[in-house]
Kinemage of the C-alpha trace (Angstrom):
@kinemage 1
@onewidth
@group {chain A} dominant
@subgroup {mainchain}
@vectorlist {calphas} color= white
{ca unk a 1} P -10.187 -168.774 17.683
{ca unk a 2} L -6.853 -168.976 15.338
{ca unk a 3} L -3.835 -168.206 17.668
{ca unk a 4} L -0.193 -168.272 16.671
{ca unk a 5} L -0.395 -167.320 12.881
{ca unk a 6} L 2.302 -165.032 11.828
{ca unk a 7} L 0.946 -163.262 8.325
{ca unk a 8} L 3.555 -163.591 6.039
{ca unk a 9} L 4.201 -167.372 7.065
{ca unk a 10} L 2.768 -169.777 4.912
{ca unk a 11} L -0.816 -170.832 5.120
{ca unk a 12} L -1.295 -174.029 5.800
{ca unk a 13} L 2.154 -174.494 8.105
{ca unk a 14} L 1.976 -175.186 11.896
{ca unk a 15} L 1.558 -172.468 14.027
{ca unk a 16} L 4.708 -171.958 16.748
{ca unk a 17} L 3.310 -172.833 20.043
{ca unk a 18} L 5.507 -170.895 22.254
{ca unk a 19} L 4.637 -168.172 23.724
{ca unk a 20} L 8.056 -165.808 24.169
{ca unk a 21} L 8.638 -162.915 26.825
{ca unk a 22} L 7.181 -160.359 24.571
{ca unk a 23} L 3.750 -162.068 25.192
{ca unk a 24} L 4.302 -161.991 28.603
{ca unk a 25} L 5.407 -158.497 28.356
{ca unk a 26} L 2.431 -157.731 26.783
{ca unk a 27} L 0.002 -159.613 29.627
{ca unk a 28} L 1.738 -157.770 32.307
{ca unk a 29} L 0.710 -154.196 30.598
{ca unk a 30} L -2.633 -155.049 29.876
{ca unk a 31} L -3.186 -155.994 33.467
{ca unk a 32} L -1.678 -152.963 34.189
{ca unk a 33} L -3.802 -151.215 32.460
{ca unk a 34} L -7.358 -152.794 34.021
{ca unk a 35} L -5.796 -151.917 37.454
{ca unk a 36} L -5.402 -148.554 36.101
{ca unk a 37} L -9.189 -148.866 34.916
{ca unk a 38} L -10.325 -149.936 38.262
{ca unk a 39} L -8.482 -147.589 40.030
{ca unk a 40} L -9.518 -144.339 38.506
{ca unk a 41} L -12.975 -145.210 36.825
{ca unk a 42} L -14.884 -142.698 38.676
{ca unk a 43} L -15.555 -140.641 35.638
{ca unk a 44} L -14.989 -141.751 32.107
{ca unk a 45} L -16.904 -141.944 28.475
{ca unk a 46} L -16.868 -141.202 25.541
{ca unk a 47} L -14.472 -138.049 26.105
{ca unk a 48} L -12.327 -139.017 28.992
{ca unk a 49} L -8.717 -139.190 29.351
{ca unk a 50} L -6.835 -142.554 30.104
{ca unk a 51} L -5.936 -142.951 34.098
{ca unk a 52} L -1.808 -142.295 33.836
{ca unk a 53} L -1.753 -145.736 35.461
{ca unk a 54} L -3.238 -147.012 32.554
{ca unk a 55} L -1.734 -144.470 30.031
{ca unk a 56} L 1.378 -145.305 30.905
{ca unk a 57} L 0.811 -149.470 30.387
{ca unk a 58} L -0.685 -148.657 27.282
{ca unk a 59} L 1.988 -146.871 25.864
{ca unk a 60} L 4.701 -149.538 26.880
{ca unk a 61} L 2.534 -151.965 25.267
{ca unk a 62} L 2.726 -150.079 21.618
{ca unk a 63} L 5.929 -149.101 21.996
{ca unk a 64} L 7.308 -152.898 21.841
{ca unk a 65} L 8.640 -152.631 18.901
{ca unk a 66} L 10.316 -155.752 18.400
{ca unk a 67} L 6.432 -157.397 18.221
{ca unk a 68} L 3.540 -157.560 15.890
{ca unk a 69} L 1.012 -156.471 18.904
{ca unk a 70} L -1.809 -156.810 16.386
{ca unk a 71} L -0.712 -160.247 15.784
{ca unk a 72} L -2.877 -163.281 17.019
{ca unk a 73} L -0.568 -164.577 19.623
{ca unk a 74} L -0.574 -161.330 21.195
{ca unk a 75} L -4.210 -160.577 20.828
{ca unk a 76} L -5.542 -163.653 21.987
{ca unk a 77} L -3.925 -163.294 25.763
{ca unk a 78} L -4.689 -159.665 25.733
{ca unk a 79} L -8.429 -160.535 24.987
{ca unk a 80} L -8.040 -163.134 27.795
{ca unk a 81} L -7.191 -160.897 30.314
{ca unk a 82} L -9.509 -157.700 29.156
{ca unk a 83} L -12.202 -159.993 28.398
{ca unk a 84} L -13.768 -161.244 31.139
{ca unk a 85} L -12.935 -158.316 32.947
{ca unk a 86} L -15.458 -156.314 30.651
{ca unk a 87} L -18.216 -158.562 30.918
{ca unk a 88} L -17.748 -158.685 34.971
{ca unk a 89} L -18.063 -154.904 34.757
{ca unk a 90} L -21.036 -155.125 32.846
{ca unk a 91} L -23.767 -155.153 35.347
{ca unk a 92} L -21.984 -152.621 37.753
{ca unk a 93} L -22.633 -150.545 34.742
{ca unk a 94} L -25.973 -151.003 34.161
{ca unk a 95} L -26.642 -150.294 37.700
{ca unk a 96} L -24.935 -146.851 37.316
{ca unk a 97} L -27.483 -145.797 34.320
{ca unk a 98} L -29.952 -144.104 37.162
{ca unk a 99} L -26.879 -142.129 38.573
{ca unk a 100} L -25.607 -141.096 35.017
{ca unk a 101} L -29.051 -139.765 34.361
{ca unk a 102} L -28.825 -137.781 37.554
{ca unk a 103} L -25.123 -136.661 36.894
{ca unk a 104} L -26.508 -134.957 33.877
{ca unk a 105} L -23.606 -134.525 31.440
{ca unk a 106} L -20.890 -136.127 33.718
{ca unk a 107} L -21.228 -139.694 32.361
{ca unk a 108} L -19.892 -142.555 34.523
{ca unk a 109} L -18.531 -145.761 32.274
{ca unk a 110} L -16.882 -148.824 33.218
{ca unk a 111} L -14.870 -148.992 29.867
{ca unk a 112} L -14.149 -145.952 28.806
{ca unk a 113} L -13.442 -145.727 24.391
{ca unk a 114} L -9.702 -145.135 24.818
{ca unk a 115} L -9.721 -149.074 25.512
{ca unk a 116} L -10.138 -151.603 22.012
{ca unk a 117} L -13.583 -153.370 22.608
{ca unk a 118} L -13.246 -157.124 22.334
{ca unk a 119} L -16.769 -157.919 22.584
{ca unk a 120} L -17.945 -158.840 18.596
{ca unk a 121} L -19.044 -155.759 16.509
{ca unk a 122} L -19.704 -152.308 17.591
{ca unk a 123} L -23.051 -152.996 17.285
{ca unk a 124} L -24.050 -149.305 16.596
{ca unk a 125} L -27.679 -149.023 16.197
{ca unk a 126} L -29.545 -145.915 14.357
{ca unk a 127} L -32.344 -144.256 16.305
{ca unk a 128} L -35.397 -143.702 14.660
{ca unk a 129} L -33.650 -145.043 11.536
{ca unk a 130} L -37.182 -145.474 9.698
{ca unk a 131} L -38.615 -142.219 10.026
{ca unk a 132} L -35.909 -140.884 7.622
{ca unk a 133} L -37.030 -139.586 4.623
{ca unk a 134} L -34.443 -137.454 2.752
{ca unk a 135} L -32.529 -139.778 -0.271
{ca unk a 136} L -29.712 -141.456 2.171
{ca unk a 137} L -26.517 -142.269 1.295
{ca unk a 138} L -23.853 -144.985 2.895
{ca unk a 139} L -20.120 -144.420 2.172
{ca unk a 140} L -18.203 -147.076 2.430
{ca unk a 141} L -14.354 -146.875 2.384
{ca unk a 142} L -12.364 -149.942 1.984
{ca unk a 143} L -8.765 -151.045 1.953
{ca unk a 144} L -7.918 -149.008 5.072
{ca unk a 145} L -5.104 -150.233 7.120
{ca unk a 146} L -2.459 -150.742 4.845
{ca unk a 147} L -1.180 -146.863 3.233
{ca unk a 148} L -1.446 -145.083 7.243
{ca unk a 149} L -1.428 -141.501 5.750
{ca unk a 150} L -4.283 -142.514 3.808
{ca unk a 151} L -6.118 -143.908 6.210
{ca unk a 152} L -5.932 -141.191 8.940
{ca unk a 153} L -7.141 -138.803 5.702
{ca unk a 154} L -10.368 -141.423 5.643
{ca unk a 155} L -10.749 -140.906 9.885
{ca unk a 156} L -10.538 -137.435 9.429
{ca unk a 157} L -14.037 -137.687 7.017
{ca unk a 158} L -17.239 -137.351 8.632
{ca unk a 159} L -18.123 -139.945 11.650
{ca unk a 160} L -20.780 -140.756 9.507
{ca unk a 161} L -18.836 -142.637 7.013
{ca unk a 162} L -18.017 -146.194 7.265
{ca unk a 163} L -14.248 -147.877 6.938
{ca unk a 164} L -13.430 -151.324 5.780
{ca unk a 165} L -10.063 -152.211 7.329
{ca unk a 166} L -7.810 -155.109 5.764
{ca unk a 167} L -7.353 -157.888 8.545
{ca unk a 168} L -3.689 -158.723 7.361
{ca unk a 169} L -2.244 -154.706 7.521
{ca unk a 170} L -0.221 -155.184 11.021
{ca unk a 171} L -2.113 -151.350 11.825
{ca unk a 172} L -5.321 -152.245 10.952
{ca unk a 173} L -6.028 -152.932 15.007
{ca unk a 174} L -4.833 -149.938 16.046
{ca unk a 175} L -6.241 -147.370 13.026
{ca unk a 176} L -9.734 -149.391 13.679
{ca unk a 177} L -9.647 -148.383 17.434
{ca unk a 178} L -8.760 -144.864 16.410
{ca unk a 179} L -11.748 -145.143 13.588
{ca unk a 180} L -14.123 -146.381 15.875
{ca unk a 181} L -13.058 -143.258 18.964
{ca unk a 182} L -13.705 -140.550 15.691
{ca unk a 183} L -17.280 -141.930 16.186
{ca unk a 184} L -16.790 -144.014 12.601
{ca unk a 185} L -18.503 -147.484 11.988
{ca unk a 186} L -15.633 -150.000 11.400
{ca unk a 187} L -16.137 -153.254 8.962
{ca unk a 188} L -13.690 -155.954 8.320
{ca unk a 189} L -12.537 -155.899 4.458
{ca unk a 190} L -13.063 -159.607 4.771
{ca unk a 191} L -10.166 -161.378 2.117
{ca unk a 192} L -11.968 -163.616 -0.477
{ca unk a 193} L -10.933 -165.625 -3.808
{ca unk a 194} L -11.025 -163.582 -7.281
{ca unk a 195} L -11.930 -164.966 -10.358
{ca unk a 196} L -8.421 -163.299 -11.670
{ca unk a 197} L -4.836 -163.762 -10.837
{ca unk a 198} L -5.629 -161.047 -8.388
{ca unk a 199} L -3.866 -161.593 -4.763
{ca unk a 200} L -6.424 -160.936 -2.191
{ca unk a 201} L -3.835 -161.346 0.427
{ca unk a 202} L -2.714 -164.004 3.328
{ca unk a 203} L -5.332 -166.383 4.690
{ca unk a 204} L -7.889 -165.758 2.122
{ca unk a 205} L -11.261 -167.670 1.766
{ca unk a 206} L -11.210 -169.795 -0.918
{ca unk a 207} L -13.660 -172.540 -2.576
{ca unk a 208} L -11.398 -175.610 -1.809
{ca unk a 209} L -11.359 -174.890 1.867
{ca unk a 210} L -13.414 -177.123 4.949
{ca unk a 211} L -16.054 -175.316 6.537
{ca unk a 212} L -13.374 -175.869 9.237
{ca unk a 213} L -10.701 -173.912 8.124
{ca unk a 214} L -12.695 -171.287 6.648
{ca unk a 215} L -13.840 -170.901 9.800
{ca unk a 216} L -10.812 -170.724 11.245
{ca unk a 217} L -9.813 -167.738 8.812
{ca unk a 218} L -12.452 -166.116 10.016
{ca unk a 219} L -11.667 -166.317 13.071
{ca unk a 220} L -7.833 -165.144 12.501
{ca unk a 221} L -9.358 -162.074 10.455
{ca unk a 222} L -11.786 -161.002 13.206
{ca unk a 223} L -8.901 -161.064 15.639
{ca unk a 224} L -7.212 -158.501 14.085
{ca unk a 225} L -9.522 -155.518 13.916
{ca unk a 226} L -10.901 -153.918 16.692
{ca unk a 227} L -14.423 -152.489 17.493
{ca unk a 228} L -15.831 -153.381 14.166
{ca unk a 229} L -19.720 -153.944 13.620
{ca unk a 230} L -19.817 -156.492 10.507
{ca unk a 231} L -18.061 -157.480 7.129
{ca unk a 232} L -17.672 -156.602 3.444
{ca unk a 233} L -15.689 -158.707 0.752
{ca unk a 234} L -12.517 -158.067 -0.101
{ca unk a 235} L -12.310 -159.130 -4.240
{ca unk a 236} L -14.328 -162.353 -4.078
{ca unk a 237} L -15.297 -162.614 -7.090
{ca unk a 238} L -14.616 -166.204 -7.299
{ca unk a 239} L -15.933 -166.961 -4.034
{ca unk a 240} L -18.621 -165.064 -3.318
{ca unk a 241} L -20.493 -166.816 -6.433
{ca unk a 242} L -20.217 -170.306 -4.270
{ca unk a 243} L -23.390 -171.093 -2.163
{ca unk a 244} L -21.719 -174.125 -0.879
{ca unk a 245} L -18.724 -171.647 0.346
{ca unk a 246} L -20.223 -169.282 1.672
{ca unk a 247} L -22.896 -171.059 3.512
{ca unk a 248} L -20.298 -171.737 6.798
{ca unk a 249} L -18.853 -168.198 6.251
{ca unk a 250} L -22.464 -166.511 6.732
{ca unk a 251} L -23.553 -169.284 9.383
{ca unk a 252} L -20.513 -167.804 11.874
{ca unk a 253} L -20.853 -164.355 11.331
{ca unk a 254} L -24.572 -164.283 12.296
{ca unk a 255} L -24.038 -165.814 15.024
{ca unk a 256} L -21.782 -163.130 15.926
{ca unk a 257} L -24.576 -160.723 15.332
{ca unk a 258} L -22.327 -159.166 12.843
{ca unk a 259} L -23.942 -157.247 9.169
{ca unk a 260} L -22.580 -158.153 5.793
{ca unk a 261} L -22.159 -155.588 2.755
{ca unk a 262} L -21.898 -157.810 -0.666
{ca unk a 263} L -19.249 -155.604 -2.520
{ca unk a 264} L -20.703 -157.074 -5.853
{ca unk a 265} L -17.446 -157.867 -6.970
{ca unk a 266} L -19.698 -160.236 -9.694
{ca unk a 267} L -23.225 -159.992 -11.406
{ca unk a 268} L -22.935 -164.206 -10.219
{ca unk a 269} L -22.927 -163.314 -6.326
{ca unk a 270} L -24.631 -165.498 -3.841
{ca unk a 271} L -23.091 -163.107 -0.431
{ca unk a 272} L -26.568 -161.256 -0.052
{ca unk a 273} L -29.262 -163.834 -0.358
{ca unk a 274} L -26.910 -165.897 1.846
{ca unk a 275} L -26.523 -163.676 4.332
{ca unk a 276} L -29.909 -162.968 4.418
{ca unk a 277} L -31.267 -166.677 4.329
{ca unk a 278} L -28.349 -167.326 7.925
{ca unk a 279} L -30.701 -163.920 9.165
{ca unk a 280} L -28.167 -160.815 9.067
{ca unk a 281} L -28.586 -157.444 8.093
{ca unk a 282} L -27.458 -157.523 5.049
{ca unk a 283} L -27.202 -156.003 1.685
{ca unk a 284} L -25.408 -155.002 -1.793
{ca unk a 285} L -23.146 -151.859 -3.017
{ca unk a 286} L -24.522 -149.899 -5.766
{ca unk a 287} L -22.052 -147.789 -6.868
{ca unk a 288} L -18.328 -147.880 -7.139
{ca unk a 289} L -16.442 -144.567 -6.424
{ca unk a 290} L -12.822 -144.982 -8.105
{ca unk a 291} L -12.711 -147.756 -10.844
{ca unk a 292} L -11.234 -144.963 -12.548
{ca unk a 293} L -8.817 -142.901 -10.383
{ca unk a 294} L -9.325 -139.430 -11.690
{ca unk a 295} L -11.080 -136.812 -10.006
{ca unk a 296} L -13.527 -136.292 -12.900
{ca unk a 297} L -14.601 -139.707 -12.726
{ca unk a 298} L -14.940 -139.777 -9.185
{ca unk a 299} L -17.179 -136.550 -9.332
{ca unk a 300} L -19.352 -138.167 -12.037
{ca unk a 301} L -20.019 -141.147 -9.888
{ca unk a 302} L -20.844 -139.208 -6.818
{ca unk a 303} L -23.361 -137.209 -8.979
{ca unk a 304} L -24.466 -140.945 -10.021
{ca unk a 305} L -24.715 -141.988 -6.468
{ca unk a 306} L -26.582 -138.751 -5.382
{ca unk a 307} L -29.256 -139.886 -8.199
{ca unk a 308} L -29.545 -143.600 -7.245
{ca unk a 309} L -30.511 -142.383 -3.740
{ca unk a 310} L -32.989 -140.018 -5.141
{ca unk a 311} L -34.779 -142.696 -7.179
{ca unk a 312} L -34.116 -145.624 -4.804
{ca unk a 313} L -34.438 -143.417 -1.071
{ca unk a 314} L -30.946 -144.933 -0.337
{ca unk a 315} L -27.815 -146.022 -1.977
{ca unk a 316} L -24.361 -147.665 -1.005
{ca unk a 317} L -21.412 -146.432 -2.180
{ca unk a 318} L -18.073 -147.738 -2.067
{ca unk a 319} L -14.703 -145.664 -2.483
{ca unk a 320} L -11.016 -146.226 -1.651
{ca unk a 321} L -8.152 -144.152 -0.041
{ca unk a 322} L -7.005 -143.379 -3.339
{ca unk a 323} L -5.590 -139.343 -3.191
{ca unk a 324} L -8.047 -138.946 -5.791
{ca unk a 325} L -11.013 -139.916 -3.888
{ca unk a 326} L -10.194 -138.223 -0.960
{ca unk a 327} L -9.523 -135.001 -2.615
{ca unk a 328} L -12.876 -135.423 -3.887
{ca unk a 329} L -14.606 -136.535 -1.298
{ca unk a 330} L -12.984 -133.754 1.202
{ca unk a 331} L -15.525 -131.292 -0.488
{ca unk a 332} L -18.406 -133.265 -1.514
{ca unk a 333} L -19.253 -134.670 2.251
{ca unk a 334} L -19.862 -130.782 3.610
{ca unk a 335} L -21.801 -129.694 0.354
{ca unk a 336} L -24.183 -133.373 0.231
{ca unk a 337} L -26.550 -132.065 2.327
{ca unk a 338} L -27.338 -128.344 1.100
{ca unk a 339} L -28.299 -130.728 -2.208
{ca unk a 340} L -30.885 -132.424 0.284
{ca unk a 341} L -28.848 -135.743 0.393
{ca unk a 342} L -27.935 -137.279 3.875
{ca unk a 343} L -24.996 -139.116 4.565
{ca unk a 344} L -25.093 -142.168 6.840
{ca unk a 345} L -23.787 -145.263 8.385
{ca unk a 346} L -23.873 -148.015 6.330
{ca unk a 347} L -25.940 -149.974 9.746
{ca unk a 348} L -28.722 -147.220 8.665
{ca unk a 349} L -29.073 -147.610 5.311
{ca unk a 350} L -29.558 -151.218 5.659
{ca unk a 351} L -31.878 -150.509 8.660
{ca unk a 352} L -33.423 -148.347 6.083
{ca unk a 353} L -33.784 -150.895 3.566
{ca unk a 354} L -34.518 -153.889 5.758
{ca unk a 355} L -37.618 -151.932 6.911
{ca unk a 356} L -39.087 -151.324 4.048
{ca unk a 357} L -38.923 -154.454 2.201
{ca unk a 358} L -40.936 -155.474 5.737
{ca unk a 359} L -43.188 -152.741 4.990
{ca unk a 360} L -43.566 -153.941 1.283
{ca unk a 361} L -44.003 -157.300 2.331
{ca unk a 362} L -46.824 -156.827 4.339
{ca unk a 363} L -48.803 -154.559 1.860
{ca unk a 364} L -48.147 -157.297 -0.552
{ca unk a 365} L -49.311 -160.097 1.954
{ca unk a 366} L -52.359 -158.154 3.135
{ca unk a 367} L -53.542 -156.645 -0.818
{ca unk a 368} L -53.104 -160.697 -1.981
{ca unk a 369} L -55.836 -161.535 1.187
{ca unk a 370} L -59.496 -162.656 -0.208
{ca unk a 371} L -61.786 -160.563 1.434
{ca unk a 372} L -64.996 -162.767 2.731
């Protein structure tokens, strides 16, 4: 895992290797805050408040203001320290799934939501994902992070959208963490190489990189996100279109179990039948939102989207925190479903999807068998 990377530095200079006070600052309240945990984890979940113990660690933690707590080198010792403890408490909670059941709606949990999960991904899975049958859509919003105001207006949407956070926006850890408690699924808005002058942004993924340091990009995006549940290109254009580049990229984010959403970005990408050959969950965007910001044009490519999913049975959308696609979208997600549309996770749609091209497959391999 990248440690030490400060992102406006340049990219390919030495990371500092000392660790200052702040760091240490930082350790000390996130210990604080487990002790808190262990101390008053009687009851937690989903809806429970913070020990004070732990409240108050917490809040010393993000009120440093003098660091970048969603930098790397404070991360990576936080993750350290919350890490292990998470997985130790991991079987304790499986043994307390009997009593939860008997506690009824009191729910016991070992690590409560107010804490960022380190573990990789979210993994949110969709009950019963395959006996939907009303046209489905999956609304992706990317680009969160960087403009706050906009981004608390894309929490405050439906839990049932998905948000694409930029790695390098120092409040994308934090915003993702809220994102994630306001029930949303959380992707990283992965930087990647544009055909165009374009800036994607510090520690991109480009074509002339090792498998090593792409890898290690990775690694330094992934870090600075919390509670997310895959990836989605961010531009790409360039290097989404390279097999050879992508081929590492893919490799390490199955292994983390993680899904990938192909933006399309070109009609020359490679990301889906990539990330499908390394085995994710994978697939493409359909429809673009906001290429042009106006809320006419946003309106006529919702009603475009609505139709895709009625042909198609699903479609994925992608929109940004522009005011014009929030204004828009403020209205449309509460009317979607009196229009017998349903709004989704992006995890469900490709659930959808995966499962039928499974069910298509076999039809196909069982009609092409010689009956004897």
């Amino acid at each position: 895992m990248t440690k030490l990377h400060h992102i406006n530095g340049p990219e390919g200079g030495q990371a500092e290797k000392r660790r200052g006070p702040g760091t240490a600052i930082v350790v000390i309240c996130a210990l604080l805050s487990g002790i808190g945990l262990a101390i008053g984890f009687g009851v937690g979940g989903q809806d429970s408040a913070p020990p004070p113990f732990a409240r108050i660690a917490l809040e010393v933690t993000t009120k440093l203001a003098n660091l970048d707590l969603k930098a790397p080198q404070i991360t990576e010792p936080v993750k350290q320290v919350l890490g292990p403890v998470q997985h130790a408490m991991e079987p304790l909670q499986h043994a307390l799934e009997p009593v939860k059941h008997a506690l009824g709606p009191m729910q016991l949990s070992l690590w409560p939501d107010w804490l960022p999960n380190f573990n990789q991904g979210t993994r949110l899975k969709t009950p019963a994902a395959a006996a939907r049958r009303a046209p489905t859509i999956a609304l992706v919003i990317d680009d969160c992070g960087p403009d706050l105001a906009a981004t608390k207006q894309a929490i405050a949407l439906p839990g049932n959208v998905t948000l694409s956070f930029l790695p390098y926006s120092p409040a994308s850890f934090v915003l993702s963490h809220q994102a994630s408690q306001a029930h949303h699924e959380v992707i990283v808005h992965l930087p990647m190489q544009p055909v165009g002058p374009e800036n994607p942004g510090p520690m991109a993924l480009t074509t002339s990189l090792t498998p090593e340091e792409l890898e290690r990009r990775l690694d330094w995006a992934l870090a600075r996100v919390s509670d997310f549940d895959g990836v989605n290109n961010h531009m790409g254009s360039r290097f989404t279109a390279s097999r050879r580049a992508l081929i590492p990229v893919m490799q390490a984010l199955s292994l983390r179990g993680l899904l990938f959403l192909d933006s399309r970005t070109t009609p020359e990408t490679q990301a889906e039948k990539v990330a499908h050959e390394a085995g994710m969950l994978t697939g493409s965007r359909d429809v673009f939102l906001d290429d042009e910001q106006t809320a006419s044009g946003v309106e006529h490519q919702l009603a475009a989207a609505e139709e895709f999913a009625r042909v198609h049975g699903t479609a994925i959308v992608i929109g940004h925190p522009h005011p014009e696609t929030l204004a828009a979208l403020k209205n449309w997600v509460v009317t979607i479903q009196a229009r017998g549309i349903e709004l989704a996770s992006l995890r469900t749609v490709l659930e959808l999807r995966a499962a039928e091209h499974k069910t298509q497959t076999a039809a196909a391999t069982t009609g092409g068998q010689v009956k004897r």
